[in-house]
MARVEX-953239 format. One line per field, with one value per residue (C-alpha): residue in one letter; z, x, y. Coordinates in Angstrom, 2 decimals. Example, Ala and Ser with C-alpha at 12.3 -4.5 7.8 and 13.67 -1.06 7.14 Angstrom:
<drenlos>
res c(A; S)
up c(7.80; 7.14)
east c(12.30; 13.67)
north c(-4.50; -1.06)
</drenlos>
This chain:
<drenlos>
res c(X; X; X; X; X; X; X; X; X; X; X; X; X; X; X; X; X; X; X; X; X; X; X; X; X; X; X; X; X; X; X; X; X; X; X; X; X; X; X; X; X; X; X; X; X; X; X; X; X; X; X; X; X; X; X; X; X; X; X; X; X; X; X; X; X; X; X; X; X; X; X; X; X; X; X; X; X; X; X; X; X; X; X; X; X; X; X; X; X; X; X; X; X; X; X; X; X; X; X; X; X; X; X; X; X; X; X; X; X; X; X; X; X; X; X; X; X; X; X; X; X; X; X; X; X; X; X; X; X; X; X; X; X; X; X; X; X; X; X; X; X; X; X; X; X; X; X; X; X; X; X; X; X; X; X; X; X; X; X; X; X; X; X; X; X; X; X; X; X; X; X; X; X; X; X; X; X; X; X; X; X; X; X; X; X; X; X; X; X; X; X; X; X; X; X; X; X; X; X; X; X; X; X; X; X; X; X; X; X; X; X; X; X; X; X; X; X; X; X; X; X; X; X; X; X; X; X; X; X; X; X; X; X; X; X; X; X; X; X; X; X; X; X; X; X; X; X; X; X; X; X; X; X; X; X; X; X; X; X; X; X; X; X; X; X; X; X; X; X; X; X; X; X; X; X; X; X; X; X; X; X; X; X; X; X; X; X; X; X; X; X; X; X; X; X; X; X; X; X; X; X; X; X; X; X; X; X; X; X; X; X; X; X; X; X; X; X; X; X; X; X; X; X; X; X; X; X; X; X; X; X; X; X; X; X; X; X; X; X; X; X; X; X; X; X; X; X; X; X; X; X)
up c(-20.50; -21.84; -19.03; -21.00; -21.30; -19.17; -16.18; -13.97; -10.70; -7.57; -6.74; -3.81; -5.63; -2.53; 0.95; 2.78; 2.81; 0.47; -2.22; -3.12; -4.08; -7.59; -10.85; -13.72; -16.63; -15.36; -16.85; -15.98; -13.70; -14.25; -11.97; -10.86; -9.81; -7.00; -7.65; -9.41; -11.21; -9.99; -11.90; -9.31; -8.37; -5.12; -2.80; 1.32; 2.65; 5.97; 8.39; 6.99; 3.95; 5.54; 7.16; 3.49; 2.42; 5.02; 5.07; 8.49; 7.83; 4.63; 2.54; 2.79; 0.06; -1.91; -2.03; -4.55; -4.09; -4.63; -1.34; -1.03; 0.99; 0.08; -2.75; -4.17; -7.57; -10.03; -11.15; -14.01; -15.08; -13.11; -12.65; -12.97; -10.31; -9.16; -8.98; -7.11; -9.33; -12.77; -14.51; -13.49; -10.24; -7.70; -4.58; -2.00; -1.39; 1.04; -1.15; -0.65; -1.79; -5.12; -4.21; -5.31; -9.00; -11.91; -11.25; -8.86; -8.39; -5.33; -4.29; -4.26; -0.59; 0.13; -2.27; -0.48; -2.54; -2.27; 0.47; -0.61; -0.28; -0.40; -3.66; -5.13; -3.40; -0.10; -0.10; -0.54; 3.04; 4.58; 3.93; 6.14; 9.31; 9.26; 9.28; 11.46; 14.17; 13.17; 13.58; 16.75; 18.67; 17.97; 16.63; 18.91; 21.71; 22.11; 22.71; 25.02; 25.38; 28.09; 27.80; 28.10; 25.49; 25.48; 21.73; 21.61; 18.14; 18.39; 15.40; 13.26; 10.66; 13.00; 15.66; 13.76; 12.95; 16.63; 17.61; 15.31; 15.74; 19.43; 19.52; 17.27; 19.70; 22.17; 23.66; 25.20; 23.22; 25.23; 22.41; 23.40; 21.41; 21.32; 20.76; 21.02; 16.86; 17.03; 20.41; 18.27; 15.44; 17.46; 19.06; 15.84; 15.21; 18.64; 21.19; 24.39; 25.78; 24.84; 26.85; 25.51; 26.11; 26.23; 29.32; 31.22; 32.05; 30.14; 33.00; 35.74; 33.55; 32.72; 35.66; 36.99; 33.65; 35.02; 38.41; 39.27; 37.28; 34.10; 30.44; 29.71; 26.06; 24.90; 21.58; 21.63; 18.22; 20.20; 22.06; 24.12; 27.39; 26.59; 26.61; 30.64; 30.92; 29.49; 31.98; 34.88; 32.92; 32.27; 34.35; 35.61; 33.12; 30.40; 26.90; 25.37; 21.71; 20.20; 16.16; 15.67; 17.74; 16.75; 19.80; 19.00; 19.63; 23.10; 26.64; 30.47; 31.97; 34.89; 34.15; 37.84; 36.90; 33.96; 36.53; 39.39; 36.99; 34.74; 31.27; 28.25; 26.07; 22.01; 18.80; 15.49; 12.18; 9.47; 6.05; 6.67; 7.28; 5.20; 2.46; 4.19; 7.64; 5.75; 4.00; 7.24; 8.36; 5.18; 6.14; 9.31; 7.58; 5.43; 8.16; 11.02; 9.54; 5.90; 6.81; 9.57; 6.63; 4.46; 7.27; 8.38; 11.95; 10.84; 9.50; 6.79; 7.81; 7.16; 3.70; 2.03; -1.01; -3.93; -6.95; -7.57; -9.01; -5.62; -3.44; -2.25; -1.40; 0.48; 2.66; 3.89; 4.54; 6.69; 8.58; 9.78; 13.51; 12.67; 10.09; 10.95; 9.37; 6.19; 3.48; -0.52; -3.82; -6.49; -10.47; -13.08; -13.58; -10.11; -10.76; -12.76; -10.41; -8.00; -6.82; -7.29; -5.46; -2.59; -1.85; -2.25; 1.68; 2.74; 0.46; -0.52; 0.70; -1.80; -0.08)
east c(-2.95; -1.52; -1.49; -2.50; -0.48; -2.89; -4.95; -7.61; -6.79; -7.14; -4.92; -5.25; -5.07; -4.56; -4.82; -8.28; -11.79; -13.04; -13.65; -9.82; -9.69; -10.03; -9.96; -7.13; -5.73; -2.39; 0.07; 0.27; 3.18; 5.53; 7.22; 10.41; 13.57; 11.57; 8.17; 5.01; 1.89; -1.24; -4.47; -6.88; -10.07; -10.95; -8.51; -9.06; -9.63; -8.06; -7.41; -4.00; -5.89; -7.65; -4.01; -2.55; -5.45; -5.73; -2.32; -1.64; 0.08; 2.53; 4.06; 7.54; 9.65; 10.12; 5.97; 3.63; 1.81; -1.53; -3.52; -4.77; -2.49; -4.21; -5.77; -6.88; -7.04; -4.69; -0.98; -0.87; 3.20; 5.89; 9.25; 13.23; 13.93; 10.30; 9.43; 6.87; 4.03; 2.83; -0.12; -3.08; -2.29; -5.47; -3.55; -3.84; -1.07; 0.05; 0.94; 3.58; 0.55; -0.74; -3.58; -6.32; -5.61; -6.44; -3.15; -0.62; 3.19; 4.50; 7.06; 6.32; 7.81; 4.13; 2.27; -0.09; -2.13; -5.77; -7.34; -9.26; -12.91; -12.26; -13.43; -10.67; -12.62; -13.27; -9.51; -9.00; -10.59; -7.05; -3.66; -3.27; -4.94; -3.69; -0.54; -0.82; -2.48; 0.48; 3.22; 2.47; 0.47; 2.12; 5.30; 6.35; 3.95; 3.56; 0.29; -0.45; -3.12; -5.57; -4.25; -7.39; -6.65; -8.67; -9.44; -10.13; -12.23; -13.88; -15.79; -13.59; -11.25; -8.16; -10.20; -11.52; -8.56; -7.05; -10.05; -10.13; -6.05; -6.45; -8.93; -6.92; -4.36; -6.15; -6.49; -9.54; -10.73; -12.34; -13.80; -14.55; -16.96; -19.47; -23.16; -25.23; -24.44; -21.00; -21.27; -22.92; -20.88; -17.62; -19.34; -19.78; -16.20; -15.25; -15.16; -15.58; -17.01; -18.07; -17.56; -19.21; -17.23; -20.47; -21.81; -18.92; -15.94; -13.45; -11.01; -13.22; -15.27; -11.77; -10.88; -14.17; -13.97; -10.27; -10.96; -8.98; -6.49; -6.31; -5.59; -2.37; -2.49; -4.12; -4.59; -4.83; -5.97; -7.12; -3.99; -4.69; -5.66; -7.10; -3.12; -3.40; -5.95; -4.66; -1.85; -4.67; -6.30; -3.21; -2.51; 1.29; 3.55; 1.23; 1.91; 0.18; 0.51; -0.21; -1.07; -2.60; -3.79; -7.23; -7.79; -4.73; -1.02; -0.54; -1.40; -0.69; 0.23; 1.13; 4.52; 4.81; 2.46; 4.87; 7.63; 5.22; 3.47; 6.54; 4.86; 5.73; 4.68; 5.49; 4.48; 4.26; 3.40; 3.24; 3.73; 7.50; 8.97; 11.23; 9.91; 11.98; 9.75; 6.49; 7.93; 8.66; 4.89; 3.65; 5.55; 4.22; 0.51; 0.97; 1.93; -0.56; -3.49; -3.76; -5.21; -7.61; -9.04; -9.05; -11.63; -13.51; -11.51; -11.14; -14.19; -15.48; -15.63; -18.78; -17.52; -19.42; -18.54; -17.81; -16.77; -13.03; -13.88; -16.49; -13.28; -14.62; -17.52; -15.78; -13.62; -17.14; -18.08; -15.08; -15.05; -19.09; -19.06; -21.63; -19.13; -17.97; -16.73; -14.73; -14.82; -13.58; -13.10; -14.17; -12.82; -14.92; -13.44; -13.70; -17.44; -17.71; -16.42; -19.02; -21.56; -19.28; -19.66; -17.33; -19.29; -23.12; -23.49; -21.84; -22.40; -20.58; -22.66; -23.17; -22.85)
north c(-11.26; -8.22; -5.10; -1.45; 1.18; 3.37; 2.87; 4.91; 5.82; 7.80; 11.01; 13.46; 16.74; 18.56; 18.26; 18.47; 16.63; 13.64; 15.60; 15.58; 12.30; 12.48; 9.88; 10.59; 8.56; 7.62; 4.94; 1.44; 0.78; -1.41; -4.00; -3.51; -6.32; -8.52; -6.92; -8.26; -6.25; -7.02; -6.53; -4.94; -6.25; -4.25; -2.31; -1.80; 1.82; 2.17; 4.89; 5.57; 6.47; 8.87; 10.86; 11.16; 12.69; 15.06; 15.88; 14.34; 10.99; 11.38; 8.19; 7.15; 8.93; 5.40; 4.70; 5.59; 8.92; 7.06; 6.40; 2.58; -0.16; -2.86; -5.05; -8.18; -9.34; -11.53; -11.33; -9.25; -9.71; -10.56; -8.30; -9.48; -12.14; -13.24; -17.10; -18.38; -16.29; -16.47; -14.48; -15.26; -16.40; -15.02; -13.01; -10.45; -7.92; -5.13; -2.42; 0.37; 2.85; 2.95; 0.42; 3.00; 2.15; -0.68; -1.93; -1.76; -2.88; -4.78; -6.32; -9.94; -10.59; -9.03; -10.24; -13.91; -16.41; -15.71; -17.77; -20.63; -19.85; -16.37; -14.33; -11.49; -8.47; -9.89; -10.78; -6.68; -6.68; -8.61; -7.67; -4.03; -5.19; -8.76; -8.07; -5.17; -7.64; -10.20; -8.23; -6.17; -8.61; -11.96; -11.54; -8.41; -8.74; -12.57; -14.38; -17.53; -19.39; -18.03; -14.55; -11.70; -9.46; -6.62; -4.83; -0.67; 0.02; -4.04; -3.43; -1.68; -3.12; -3.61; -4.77; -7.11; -8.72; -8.89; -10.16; -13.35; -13.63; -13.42; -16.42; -17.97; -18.11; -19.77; -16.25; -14.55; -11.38; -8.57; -5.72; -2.45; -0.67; 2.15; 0.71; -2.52; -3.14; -2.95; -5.13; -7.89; -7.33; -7.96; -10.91; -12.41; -12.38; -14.25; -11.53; -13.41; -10.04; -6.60; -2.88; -0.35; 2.58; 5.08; 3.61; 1.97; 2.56; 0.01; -0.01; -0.90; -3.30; -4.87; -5.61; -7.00; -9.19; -10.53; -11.44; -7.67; -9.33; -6.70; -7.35; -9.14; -7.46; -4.34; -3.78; 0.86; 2.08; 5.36; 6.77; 10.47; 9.70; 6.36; 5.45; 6.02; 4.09; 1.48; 1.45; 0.81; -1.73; -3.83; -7.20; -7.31; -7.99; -6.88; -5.67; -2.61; -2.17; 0.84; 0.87; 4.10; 7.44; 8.44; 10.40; 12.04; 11.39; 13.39; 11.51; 12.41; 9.27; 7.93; 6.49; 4.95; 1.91; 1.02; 0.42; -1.00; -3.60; -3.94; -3.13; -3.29; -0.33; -0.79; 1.27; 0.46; 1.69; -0.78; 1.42; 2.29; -1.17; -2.34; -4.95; -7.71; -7.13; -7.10; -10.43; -12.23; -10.81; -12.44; -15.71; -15.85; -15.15; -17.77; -20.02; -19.76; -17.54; -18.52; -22.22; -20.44; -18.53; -21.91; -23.76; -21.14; -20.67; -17.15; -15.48; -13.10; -9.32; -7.21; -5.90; -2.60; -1.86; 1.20; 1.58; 2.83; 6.06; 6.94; 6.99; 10.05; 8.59; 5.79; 8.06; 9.56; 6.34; 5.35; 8.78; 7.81; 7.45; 4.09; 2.41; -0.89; -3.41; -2.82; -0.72; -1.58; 0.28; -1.84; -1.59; -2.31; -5.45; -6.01; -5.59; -8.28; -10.93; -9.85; -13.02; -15.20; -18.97; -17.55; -14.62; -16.32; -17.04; -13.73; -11.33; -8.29; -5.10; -1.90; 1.01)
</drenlos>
């Protein structure tokens, strides 16, 4: 097919609440050396999202001003230099921003085939936590068989995703979440056990859970003084990775039980790499992960879903203390592919 000249899509006309998250008429894109267009059928919201709205979190100078890091739908054109695509071709792609749109550019090094069994939108639900999970837990952290790893934010779209990696592994996945749904939820997904963070405390319950042992990885979406925490509930030689700071990015800790259980503390943020990382993440998807979401090793989030011009709408959605799961956008061609074959036994939620 032939892309448009235009396209609707999603701007943030200023800084602030959800209601700056408006549709325009904006011009197609168009791909440039290494990069490929994709025709969007649903893109992921994600807590990024939410800190380039608000002001908090801005985009690398080289990304697209447009919030959204992550879509599904079909090759649209390719740009100089790409092989391995041709139109048509049904993917999923972690975008450089721009995902809140009909159509998006990317460059192809981060650009996967859509997972057999999985439909276009529900593939929307994969790329930013996936290869968050890949990069910082198993290809920085390392993962063994056996290993507890326990999981802050269980039922959320990053826990999620360490959760089913973890077990993947071999590994033992400990959630920690904050009511009796989200318990179940996370259980659903493989978590050997559940903490809820409202009525125990997630060290002590960690450690009874580990023989007094502690976590050997700890997956911190939280950060403030959840980070020292952390450092008690760690097993010697433990790795704690930390992917995001809800609880905000400031923490007294006691530095002593780094050096007395020699831990490893690491950070990472995923949108700044440089597109040859997030192509060796992609590899490494492709490799271990891809054929776990083929047979069913790796299962189907909760997916709720809007349509792209409600972004607002989905940004209240994510910021709800009772959302879990994950949330999508939806364009009206996206619409159309909904109840499809791959969707029948799990369906797609409206919100």
């Amino acid at each position: 097919m032939t892309a448009p000249i235009e396209m609707t899509a999603i701007t943030i006309s200023a800084f602030g609440g959800p209601e700056v998250l408006q549709p325009v008429t904006q011009p197609v894109p168009v791909p440039g050396p290494g990069e490929v267009l994709i025709r969007v059928a649903a893109a992921g919201l994600n807590a990024p999202d939410l800190g380039q709205r608000r002001g908090t979190y801005n985009p690398p100078r080289d990304a697209s001003p447009l919030p959204g890091l992550e879509v599904g739908g079909e090759i649209a054109a390719l740009g100089p230099g790409v092989t391995g695509f041709a139109p048509g071709d049904p993917v999923v792609a972690l975008t450089h921003g721009g995902g809140y749109a009909e159509y998006v550019a990317v460059a192809a090094g981060q650009v996967l085939p859509l997972p057999a069994n999985w439909s276009m939108l529900a593939g929307a639900a994969l790329p930013e936590t996936f290869f968050t999970i890949q990069q910082t837990l198993i290809m920085r952290a390392g993962l063994d068989p056996g290993m507890h790893v326990l999981v802050h934010g269980g039922a959320g779209g990053i826990g999620g995703a360490a959760i089913q990696i973890a077990r993947l592994h071999g590994a033992i996945p400990i959630a920690v979440v904050s009511d009796p749904v989200k318990a179940a939820y996370a259980r659903s997904l493989g978590a050997a056990e559940t903490i809820d963070r409202t009525r125990e405390d997630f060290v002590a319950r960690t450690l009874s859970l580990t023989g007094g042992r502690g976590a050997d990885r700890i997956v911190d979406i939280v950060g403030g003084d959840a980070l020292d925490r952390n450092l008690r509930a760690a097993a010697r030689f433990g790795h704690i990775v930390v992917v995001s700071t809800q609880a905000g990015p400031r923490a007294e800790i006691n530095a002593s039980l780094i050096l007395m259980k020699q831990l490893t503390l690491s950070g990472s943020t995923l949108r700044p790499q440089t597109r040859e990382t997030k192509a060796a993440i992609a590899a490494s998807l492709l490799a271990s992960v891809w054929p776990a979401l083929k047979d069913g090793r790796i299962v189907r989030p909760r997916i709720r879903a809007l349509p792209l011009v409600e972004a607002a709408r989905g940004h209240v959605e994510l910021e709800r203390s009772d959302n879990y799961g994950k949330l999508i956008l939806v364009t009206d061609w996206g619409a159309t592919l909904r109840g499809t074959a791959s969707d029948r036994d799990n369906p797609i939620e409206s919100v």
